[in-house]
N, C-alpha and C positions, 0 to 999 in steps of 0.2 A: 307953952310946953306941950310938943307932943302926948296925946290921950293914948292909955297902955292899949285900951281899945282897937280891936281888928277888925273889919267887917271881914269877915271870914264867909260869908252866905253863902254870895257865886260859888267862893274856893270849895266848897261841899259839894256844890250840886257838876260843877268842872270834873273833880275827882272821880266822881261816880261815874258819869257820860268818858274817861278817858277809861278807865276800868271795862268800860262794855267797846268800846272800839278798838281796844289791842294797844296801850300805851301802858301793859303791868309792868313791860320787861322793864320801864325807868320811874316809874311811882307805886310804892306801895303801902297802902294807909294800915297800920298796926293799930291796933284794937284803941292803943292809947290816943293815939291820935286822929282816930275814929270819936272819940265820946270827946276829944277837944272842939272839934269839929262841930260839932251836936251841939254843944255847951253855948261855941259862939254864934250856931245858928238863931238859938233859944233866948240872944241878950245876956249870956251869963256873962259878966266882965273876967276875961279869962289876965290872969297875974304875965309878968314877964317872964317866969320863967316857963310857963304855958305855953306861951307864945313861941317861946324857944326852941321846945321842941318841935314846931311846925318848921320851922325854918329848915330840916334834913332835906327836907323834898325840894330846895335847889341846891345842895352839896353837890359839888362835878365828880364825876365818875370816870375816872380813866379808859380808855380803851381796851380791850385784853389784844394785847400784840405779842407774837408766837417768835421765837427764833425762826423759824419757815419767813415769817413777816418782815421778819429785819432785813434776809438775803433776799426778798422782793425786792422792798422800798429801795434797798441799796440801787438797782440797775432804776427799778420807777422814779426815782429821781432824777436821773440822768436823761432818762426819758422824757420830762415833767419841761425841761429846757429846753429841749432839741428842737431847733428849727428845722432838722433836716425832714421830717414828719409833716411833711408838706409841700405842697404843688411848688412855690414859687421857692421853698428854700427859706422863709423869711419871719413862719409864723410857728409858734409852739404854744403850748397846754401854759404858759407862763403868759402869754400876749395878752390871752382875757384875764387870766389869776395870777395878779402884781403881788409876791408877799409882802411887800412893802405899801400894799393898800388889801391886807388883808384877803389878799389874794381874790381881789375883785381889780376891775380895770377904771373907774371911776367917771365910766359912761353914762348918756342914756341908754344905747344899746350895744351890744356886740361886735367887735368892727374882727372879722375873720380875713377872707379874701374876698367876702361881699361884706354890706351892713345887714347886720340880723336883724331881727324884730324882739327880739328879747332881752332882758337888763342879765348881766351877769353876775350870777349867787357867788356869793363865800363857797369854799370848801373848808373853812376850818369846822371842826368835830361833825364832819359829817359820815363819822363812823356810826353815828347815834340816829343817821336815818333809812328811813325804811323804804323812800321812793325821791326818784333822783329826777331833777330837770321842775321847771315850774308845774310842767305838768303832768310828771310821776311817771314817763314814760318807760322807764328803767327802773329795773331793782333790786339794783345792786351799784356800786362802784363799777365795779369791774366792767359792767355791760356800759355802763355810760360813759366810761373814758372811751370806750372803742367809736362811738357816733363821731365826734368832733373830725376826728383822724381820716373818715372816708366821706364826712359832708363834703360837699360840692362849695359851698359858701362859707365854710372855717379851714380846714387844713388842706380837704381835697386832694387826698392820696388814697390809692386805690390797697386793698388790704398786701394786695400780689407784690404792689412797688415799695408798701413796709418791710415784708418778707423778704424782697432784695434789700435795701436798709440795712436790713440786721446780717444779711448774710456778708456783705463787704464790712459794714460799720462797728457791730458789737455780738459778731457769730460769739466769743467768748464768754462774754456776759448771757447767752441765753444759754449756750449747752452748759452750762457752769450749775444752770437754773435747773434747766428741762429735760436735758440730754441731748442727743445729738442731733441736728437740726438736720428733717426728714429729707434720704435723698431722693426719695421719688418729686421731692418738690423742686430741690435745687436744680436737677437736670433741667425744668422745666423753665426758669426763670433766665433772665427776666423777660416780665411781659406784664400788662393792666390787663385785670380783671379782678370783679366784685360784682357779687348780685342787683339785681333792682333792689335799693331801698321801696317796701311795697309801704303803699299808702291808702291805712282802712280807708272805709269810705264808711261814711255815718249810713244808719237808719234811715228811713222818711219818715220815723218816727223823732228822731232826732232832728234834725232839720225839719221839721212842723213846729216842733216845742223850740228851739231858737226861733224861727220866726213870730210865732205867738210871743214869746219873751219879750222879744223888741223894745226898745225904752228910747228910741230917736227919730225924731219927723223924716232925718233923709233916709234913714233903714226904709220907717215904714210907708214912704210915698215912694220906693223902689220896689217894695212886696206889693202895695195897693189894696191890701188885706191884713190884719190881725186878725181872723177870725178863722176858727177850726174848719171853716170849709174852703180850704184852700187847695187847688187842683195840683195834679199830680205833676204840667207843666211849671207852676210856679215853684215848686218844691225842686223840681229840676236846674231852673233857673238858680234859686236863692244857692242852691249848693255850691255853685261855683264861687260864689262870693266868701264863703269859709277857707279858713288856714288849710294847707294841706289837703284841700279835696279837689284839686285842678285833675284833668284827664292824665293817666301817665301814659307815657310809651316807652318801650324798651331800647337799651343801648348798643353800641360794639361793646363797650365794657363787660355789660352782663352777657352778651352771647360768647364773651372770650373763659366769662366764668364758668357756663355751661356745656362748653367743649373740652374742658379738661374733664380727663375722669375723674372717677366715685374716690378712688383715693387721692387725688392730688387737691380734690375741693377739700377733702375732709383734712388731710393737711395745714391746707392752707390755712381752715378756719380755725384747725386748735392753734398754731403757731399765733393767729390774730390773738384767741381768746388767754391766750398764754401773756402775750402782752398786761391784757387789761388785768390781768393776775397781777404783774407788777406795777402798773398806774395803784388800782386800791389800797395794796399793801402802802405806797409812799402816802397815801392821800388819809390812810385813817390814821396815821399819824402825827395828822396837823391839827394840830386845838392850842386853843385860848382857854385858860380858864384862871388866871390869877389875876380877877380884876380885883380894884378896890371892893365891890359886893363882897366877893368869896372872901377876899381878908376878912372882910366883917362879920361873914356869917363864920368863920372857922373861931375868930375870939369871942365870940356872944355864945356857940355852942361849944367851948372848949371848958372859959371862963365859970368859976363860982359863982359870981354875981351874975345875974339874969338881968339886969339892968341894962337896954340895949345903949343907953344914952353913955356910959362909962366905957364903950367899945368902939365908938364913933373915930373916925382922924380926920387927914385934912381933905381926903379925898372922899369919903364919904361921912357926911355928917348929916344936919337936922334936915337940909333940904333933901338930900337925899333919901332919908327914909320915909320922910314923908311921902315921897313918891313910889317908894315900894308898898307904903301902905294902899297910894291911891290905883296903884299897879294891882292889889289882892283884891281892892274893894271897889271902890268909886269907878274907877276906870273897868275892871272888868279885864283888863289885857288879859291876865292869866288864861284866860278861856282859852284861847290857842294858842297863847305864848306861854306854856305849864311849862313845869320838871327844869329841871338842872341844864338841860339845853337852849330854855324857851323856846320850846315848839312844841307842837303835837303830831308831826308827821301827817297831817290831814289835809282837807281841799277845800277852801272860802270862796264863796261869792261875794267881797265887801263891797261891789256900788262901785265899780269905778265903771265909767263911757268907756263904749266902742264906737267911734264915730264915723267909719270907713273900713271898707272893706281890703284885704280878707278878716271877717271878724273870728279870733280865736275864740274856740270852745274851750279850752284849758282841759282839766281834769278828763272831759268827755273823751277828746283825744288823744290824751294818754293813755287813757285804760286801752281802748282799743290797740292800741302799738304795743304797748308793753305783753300783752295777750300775743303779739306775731312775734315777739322780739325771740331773733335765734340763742340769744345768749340768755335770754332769763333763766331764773334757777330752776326750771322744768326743762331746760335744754341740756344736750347731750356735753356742754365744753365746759357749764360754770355750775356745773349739778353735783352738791358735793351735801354729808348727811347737816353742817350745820348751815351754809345756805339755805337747806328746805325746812329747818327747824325756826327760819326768820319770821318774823310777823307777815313781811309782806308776800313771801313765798306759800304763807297760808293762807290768802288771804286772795292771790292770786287767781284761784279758780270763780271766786265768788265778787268779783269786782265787775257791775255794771254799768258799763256808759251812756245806757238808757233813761236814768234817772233824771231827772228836770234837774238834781240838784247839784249835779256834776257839771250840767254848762255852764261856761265862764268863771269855774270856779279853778284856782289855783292854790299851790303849794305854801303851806303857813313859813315864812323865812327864821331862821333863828335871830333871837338878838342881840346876841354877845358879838362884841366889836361894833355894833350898830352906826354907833358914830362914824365909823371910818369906811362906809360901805356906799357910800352915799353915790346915788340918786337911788330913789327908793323903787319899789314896788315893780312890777313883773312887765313892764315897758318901761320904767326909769322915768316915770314923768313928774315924781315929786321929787323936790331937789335938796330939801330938808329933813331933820327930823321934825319941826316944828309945823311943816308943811303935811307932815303923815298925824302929827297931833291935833289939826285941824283937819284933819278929813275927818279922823273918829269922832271928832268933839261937836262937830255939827254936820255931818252924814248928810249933806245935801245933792249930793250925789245919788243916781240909779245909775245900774248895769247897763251896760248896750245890750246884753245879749243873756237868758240865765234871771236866776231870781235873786236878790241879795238874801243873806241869810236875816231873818226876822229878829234875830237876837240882835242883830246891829241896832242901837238905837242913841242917838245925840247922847252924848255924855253930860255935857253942859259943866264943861268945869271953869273955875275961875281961871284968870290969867296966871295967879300964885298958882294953883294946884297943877297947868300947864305946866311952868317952869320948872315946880318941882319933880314931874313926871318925867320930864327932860333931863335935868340932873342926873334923875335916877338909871333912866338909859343908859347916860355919860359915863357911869361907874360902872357899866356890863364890858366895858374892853378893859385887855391885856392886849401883851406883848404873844405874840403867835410864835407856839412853839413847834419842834420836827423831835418826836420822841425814837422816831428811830433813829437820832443819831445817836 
């Protein structure tokens, strides 16, 4: 028989560390379950109904979607399909996000008009986060539906040849939206034009501390040095070997962007950012949240009886909680898989190899991009009072890419639907859940690049306590719904 017993410890000292990073808008500990908290830190055998009220802090939380949001998502959806939003005709926002694989593509990585390097995330309830892409380049929806659309290697349309798009394809659906679609642009069209996508370029402070990081013989018999006295030529050198910091030079594209005038750019770009208005609108309205878990936590906190063992069914029962216990306690998950989303919106270094170059810095070069990005919420086109009232719009002035702790560190995924999301992790190279339950459980792994966070440490669980951790994964999906319909 399951022990009423929670280790609750981690879940205390989690609580407090998400409280001081900016995760209040989705947990927040009430006095009472502040001294439960205490209680189970202290050994005090806390009863089932005790236990019950902790259980709030993963009840799902709807999105708040507006009438405005609905006449979005209505045309964002039609958008969300549209092959025409692309070079060759052939590829749309639906190619990587299958709703019928939970709107992931069930890759190792990306396949656009090139192969990506990157595994492709859920967008279900990703109205609950605060920074978009693995490595939080964006911050907002709206700004990160517009990337895909003018990459070179996923849709590869130029924003100008959108703008024609809509002017032939669904002029109606936008002035319906916007009003009437600018004529100092239409004259002008068509024709390709788009800015240089710019690309920071780290520090040499940055690139020193990646190369000191280093954790592979072939990294570090191509530097020939892990040591701080590393010359200003090998720092030169090593840069090239990073994601994203290859030399750029400018195109026809961008000098066709720059020869239109002050208003026909500024046009051009609200018409784009107008778009990503309606991509977010369709996109925060896709969540999951009636798995088997939530039935169970809705009859355990609804129910008289405290008794969790009398709420159990066939889809979540003893193995099952067992692993949510070993989920608050033993396991530790909670730490960045908290709250009702399981996420924390934040950036890990767990230990995975970078074996070859270009090695991704993750987080490092996010911050930097999302700092240039014309569309974040300090920009003139997606600048609106509750965008800047976001976490990560506050958050924004004060985000370092300097930090050691930022390389190679990436975006915590949520884990509702987990099952179905499969190959794991931010290159898709675990092809399991069970295969991401042995990374944690024996951490035998170091970073290529970056420090692994020190908190990671061998779990060391049984094979039973595995499977039941597994189980209890299993019970995080639902059926994926579209609330604006």
């Amino acid at each position: 028989m399951i022990s009423k017993k929670l280790s609750l410890t981690l879940f205390l000292w989690i609580l407090i560390v998400l409280g001081m990073v900016g995760i209040r808008r989705y947990i927040m500990i009430p006095k009472e379950q502040a001294r439960l908290l205490r209680d189970a830190m202290g050994n005090k055998p806390l009863a089932d109904n005790e236990l019950r009220k902790l259980a709030q802090f993963f009840v799902f939380q709807d999105p708040e979607l507006t009438p405005r949001d609905r006449e979005l998502a209505h045309w964002g959806r039609k958008l969300f399909f549209e092959t025409g939003l692309s070079k060759n005709g052939k590829i749309s926002c639906a190619t990587c996000h299958k709703p019928e694989l939970s709107f992931t593509d069930g890759k190792t990585t990306a396949q656009g008009l090139t192969q990506r390097d990157r595994n492709t995330p859920t967008i279900i309830n990703s109205f609950s986060s605060f920074w978009f892409y693995w490595d939080g380049r964006t911050d907002s929806l709206a700004a990160q539906s517009l990337n895909p659309i003018e990459d070179e290697g996923e849709q590869g349309l130029t924003r100008s040849e959108l703008a024609f798009w809509i002017l032939n394809n669904s002029r109606s659906d936008y002035e319906n939206l916007f009003g009437p679609f600018p004529k100092i642009l239409e004259k002008a069209l068509p024709f390709k034009a788009r800015p240089l996508r710019e690309r920071p370029q780290f520090s040499d402070g940055v690139v020193r501390n990646t190369m000191v990081s280093a954790d592979n013989p072939k990294l570090l018999s191509e530097i020939g040095s892990n040591e701080l006295t590393l010359s200003p030529q090998q720092i030169r050198q090593f840069r090239q070997k990073l994601r994203n910091q290859s030399p750029q030079k400018g195109d026809v594209l961008s000098v066709n962007y720059w020869r239109m005038n002050r208003e026909q750019r500024f046009e051009l770009d609200r018409v784009f950012s107008n778009v990503g208005l309606a991509f977010e609108a369709f996109e925060k309205g896709i969540v999951a949240r009636d798995s088997a878990f939530d039935q169970f936590i809705r009859r355990w906190m609804q129910s008289s009886n405290p008794d969790p063992r009398v709420h159990f069914s066939e889809k979540f029962n003893f193995s099952e909680f067992l692993g949510f216990q070993i989920f608050l306690g033993k396991g530790a998950c909670h730490v960045c898989h908290s709250g009702p989303y399981f996420k924390d919106n934040q950036f890990h270094n767990i230990g995975l190899p970078q074996s070859q170059a270009p090695f991704d810095l993750g987080r490092s070069l996010g911050v930097l991009t999302v700092k240039k990005d014309r569309f974040n919420c300090q920009g003139i086109f997606l600048k609106d009072s509750s965008r800047q009232k976001s976490e990560s719009c506050r958050d924004l002035n004060f985000l370092d890419s300097e930090t050691p702790e930022a390389i190679g560190s990436f975006k915590t995924p949520t884990l509702r639907n987990v099952a179905e999301t499969a190959p794991y992790m931010r290159d898709g190279r675990l092809k399991t859940l069970r295969e991401v339950l042995e990374h944690y459980n024996k951490m035998e792994t170091h970073s290529g690049v970056g420090f692994r966070e020190e908190t990671l440490k061998p779990l060391n669980l049984s094979e039973h306590e595995i499977a039941a951790l597994e189980d209890f994964l299993r019970s995080l999906s639902s059926r994926v719904e579209d609330l604006n319909l």
